[in-house]
C-alpha positions as CSV (number, residue, x, y, z in Angstrom):
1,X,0.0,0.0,0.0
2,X,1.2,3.6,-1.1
3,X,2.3,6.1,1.8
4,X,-0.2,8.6,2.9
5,X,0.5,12.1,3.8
6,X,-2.0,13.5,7.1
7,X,-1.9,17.1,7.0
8,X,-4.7,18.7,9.9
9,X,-7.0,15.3,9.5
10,X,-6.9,15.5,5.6
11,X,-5.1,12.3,3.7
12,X,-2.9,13.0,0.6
13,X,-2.4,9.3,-0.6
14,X,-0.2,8.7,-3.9
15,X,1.7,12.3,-2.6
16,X,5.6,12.6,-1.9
17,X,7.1,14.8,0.1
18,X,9.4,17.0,-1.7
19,X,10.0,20.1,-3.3
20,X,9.3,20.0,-7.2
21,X,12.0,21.2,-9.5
22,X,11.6,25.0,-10.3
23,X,10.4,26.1,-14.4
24,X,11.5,29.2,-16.1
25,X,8.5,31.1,-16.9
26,X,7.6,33.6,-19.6
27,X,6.7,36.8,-17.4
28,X,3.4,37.1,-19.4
29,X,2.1,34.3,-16.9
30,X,2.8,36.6,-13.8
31,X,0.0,39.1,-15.8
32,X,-2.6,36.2,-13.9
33,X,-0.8,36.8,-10.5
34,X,-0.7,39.2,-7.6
35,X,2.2,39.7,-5.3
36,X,1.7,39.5,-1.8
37,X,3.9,40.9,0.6
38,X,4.8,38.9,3.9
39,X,2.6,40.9,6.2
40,X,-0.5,39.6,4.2
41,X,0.5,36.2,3.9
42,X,-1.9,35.0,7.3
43,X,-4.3,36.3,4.5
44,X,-3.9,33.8,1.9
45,X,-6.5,31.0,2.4
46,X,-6.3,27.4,2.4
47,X,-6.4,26.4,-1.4
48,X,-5.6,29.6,-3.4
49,X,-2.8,28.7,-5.8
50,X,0.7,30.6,-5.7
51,X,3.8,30.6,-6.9
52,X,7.0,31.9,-5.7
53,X,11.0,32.3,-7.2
54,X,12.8,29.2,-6.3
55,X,16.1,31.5,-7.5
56,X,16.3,34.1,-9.3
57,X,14.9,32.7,-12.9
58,X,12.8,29.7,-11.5
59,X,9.5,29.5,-10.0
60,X,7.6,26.7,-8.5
61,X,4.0,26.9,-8.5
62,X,1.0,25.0,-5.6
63,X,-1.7,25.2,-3.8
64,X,-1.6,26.1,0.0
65,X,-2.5,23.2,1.9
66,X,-1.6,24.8,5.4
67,X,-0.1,28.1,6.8
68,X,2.1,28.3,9.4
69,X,2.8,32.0,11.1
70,X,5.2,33.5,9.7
71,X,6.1,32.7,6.6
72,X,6.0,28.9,6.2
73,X,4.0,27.2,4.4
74,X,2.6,23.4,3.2
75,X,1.7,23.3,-0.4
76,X,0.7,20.6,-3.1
77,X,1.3,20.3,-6.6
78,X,-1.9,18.2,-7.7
79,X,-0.4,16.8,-11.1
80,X,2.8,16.2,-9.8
81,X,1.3,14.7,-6.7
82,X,4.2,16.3,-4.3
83,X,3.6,18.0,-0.9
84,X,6.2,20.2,0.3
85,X,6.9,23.0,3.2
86,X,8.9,26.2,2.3
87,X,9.7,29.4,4.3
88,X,9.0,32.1,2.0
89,X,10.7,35.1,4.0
90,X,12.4,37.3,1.7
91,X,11.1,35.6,-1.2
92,X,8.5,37.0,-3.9
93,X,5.4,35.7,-3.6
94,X,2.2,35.9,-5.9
95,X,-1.4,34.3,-6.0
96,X,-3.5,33.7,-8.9
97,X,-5.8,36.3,-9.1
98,X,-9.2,34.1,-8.3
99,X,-11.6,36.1,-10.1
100,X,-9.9,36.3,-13.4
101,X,-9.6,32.7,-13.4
102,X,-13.1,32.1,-13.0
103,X,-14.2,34.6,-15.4
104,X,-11.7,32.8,-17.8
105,X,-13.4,29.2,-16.9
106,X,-17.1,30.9,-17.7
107,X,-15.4,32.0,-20.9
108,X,-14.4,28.2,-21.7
109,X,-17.6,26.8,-20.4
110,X,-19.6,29.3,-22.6
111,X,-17.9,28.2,-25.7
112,X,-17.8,24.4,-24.9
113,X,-21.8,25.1,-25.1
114,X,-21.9,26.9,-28.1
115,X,-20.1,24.4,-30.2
116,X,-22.1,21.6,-28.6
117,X,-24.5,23.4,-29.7
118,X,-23.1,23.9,-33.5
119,X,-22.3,27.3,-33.2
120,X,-18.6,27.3,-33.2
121,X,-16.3,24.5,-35.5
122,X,-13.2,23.9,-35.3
123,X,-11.2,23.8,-38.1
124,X,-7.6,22.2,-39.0
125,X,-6.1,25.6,-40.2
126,X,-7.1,29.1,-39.6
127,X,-9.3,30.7,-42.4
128,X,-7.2,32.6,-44.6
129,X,-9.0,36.3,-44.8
130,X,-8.4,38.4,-48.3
């Protein structure tokens, strides 16, 4: 049987504990992200995805499972299945702005319908305007 992680009476089984390995990002994904400065951190709530600089041209991105005061905190990278802690003192942090990203899921959902529907097709190359 796999190991489970227990974090506050909540199982994580299939998870590891460790710390993913960091991406370089294009900075046009940061236009999706607020920073938050440490002071605000008890703010962020359980579940609001962020992403902080591993160094100075990575990131690593997760979901806060748990905050600890002051700057530590347990987060989980769902398609990695990882669970990690990291104290993010000095360290820029940013969440994903929650309200653009369910504007943007409407958006999807809203077309998904409409070409169910017939109204959109999808084509295997762009049409070529004149």
């Amino acid at each position: 049987m796999s190991k489970v992680i227990t974090i506050d009476g909540v199982d994580y089984p299939g998870y590891t504990e460790e710390e993913p390995i960091g991406i370089e990002i294009d900075i046009k994904k940061l236009e999706k992200y607020t920073k938050i400065f440490e002071e605000n951190y008890c703010h962020i709530q359980k579940g609001t995805p962020i992403m902080y600089y591993k160094n100075k041209t990575q990131v690593n991105f997760g979901k806060v499972v748990k905050f600890i005061d002051p700057d530590i905190f347990i987060l989980k990278n769902e398609s990695l299945f990882v669970i990690w802690s990291v104290s993010l003192s000095g360290t820029d942090v940013y969440i994903q702005d929650l309200k653009e990203i369910q504007k943007e899921n409407t958006l999807k959902e809203n077309l998904l319908e409409l070409y169910k529907a017939g109204y959109i097709k999808i084509l295997d190359e762009p049409i070529q305007e004149e």
